[in-house]
C-alpha positions as CSV (number, residue, x, y, z in Angstrom):
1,X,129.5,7.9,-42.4
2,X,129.9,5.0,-44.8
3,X,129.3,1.6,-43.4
4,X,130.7,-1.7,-44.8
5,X,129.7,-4.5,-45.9
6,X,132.2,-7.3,-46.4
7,X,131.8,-10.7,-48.8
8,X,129.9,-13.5,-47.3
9,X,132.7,-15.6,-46.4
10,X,134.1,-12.8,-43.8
11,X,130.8,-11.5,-42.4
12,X,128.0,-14.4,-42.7
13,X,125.2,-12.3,-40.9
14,X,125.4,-9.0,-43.3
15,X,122.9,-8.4,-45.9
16,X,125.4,-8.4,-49.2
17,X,124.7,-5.9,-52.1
18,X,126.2,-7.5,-54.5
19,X,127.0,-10.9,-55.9
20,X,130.3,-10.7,-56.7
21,X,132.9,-12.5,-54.2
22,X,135.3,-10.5,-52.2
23,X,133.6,-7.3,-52.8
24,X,133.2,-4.2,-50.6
25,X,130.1,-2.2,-51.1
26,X,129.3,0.7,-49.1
27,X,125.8,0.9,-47.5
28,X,124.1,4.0,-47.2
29,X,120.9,5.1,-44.6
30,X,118.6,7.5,-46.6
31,X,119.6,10.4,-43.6
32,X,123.3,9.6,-44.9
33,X,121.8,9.9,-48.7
34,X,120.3,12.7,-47.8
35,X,123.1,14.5,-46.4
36,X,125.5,13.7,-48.8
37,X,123.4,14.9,-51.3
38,X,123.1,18.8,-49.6
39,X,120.2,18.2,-48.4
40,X,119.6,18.9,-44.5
41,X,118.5,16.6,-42.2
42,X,114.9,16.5,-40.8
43,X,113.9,14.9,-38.1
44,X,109.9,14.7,-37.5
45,X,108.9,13.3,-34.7
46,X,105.1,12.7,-34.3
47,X,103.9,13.8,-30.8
48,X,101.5,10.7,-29.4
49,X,97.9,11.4,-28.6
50,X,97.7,11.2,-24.7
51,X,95.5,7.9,-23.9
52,X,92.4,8.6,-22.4
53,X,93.7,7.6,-18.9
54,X,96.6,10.0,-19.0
55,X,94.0,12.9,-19.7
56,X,92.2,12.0,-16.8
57,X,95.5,11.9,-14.7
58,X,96.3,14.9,-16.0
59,X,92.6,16.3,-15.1
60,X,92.5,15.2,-11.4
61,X,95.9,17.0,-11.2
62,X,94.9,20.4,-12.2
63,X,91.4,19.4,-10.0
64,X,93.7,18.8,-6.9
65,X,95.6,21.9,-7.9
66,X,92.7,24.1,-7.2
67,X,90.9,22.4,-4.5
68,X,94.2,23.6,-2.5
69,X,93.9,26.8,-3.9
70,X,90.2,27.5,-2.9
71,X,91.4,25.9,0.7
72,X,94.1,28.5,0.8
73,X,94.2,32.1,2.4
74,X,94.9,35.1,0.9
75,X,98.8,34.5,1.5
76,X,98.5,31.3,0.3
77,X,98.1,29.0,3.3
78,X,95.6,26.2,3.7
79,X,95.3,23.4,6.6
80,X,95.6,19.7,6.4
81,X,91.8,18.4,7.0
82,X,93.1,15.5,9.0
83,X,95.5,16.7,11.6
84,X,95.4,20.4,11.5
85,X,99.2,21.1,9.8
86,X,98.9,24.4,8.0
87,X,101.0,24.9,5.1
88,X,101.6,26.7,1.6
89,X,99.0,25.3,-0.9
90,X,102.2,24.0,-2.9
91,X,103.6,22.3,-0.2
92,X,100.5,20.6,0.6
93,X,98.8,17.7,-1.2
94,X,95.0,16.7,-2.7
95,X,93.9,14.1,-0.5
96,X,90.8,11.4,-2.1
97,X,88.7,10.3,0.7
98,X,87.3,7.7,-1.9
99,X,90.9,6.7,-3.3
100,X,91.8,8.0,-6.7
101,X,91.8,4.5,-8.0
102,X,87.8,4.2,-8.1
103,X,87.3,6.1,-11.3
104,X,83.7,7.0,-10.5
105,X,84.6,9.6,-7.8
106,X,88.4,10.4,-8.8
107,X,87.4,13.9,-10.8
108,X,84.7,14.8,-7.5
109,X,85.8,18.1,-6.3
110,X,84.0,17.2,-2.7
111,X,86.2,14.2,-2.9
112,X,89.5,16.1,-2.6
113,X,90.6,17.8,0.4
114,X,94.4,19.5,1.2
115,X,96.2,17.0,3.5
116,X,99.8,17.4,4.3
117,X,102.0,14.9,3.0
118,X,102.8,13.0,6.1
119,X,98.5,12.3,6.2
120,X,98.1,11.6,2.7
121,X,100.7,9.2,1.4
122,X,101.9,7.6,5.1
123,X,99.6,7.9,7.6
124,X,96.9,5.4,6.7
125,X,95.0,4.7,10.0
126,X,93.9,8.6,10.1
127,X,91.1,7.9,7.5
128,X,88.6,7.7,10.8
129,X,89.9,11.9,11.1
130,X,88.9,12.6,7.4
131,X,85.6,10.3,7.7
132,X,85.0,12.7,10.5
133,X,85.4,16.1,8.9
134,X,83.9,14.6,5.9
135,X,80.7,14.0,7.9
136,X,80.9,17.0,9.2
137,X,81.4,18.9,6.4
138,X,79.1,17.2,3.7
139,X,76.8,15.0,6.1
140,X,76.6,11.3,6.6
141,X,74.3,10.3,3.6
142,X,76.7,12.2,1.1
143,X,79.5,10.0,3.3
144,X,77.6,6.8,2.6
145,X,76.4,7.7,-1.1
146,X,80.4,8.0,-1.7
147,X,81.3,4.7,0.2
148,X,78.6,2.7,-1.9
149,X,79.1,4.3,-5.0
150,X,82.6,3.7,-5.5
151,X,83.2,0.8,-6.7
152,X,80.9,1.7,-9.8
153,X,83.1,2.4,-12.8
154,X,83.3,5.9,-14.7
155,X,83.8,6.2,-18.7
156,X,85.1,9.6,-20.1
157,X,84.8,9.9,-23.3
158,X,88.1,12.0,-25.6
159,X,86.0,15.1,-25.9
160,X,84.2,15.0,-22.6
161,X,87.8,14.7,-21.1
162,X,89.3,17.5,-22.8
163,X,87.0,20.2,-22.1
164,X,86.8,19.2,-18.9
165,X,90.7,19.9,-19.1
166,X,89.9,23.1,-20.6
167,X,87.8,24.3,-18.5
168,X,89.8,23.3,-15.1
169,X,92.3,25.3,-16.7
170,X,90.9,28.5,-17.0
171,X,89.5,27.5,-13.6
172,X,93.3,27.7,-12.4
173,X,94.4,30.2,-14.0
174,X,91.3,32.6,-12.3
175,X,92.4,31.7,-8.7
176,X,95.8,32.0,-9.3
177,X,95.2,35.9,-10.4
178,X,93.6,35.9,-6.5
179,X,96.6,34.6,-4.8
């Protein structure tokens, strides 16, 4: 519990508490203090504020969550847009047609479609299948307002962020009483 400090002749790089030669002087921590003292130790740990960024990763994760859920049936089965797999919503992933790293269309819920995993993170060259069932599906100016659009950046503000958390929350927690 004690650590020692030793003269400055036998230990050159420790701080020496006092100036007598050939001295030991025991060096104390304020927990050790503390302790010794009856008191009881007390950790407090401050929890950090989430950066802005990490709320909207955490946003377009609970967004993803229920676009799979809307796609799913009743028993909870919903089919990948690009090849046809049908799986569990939880097995299945959110796939951007607009990759999530353009911030303007990242938190678009006619961005994000179910995809199995094989389509979404390794099968690159199917983008022409989800162009076409995009097309389909939301027509070919909504298609081309996405494509051109993308690279425009989006700011979320703290409190714009975190009721939009809020409220894709409650969002989730509605359609998982329906499945």
């Amino acid at each position: 519990m004690i650590a020692m400090n030793r003269c400055r002749r036998s230990l050159p790089h420790r701080k020496i508490l006092s100036s007598r030669v050939g001295c030991v002087s025991p060096v104390y921590t304020s927990r050790q203090r503390s302790v010794e003292r009856g008191g009881t130790l007390k950790m407090t740990l401050k929890k950090k504020t989430k950066t802005i960024a990490g709320l909207v990763e955490d946003a377009a994760t609970i967004l993803q969550r229920i676009v799979r859920m809307k796609a799913a049936d009743e028993s909870g089965y919903c089919q990948c847009v690009t090849c046809g797999k049908v799986g569990h919503w939880k097995e299945m992933d959110g796939g951007h047609y607009i990759s999530r790293t353009y911030t303007q269309h990242k938190l678009l819920e006619e961005n994000i479609h179910p995809q199995c995993k094989g389509c979404n993170r390794f099968a690159h060259k199917i983008h022409d299948d989800y162009s076409r069932y995009m097309r389909e599906t939301y027509g070919a100016e909504f298609v081309d307002w996405l494509s051109d659009t993308k690279r425009q950046t989006k700011k979320y503000s703290r409190p714009e962020i975190e009721d939009l958390i809020a409220e894709l929350k409650e969002r989730e927690k509605e359609l998982k009483k329906n499945l």
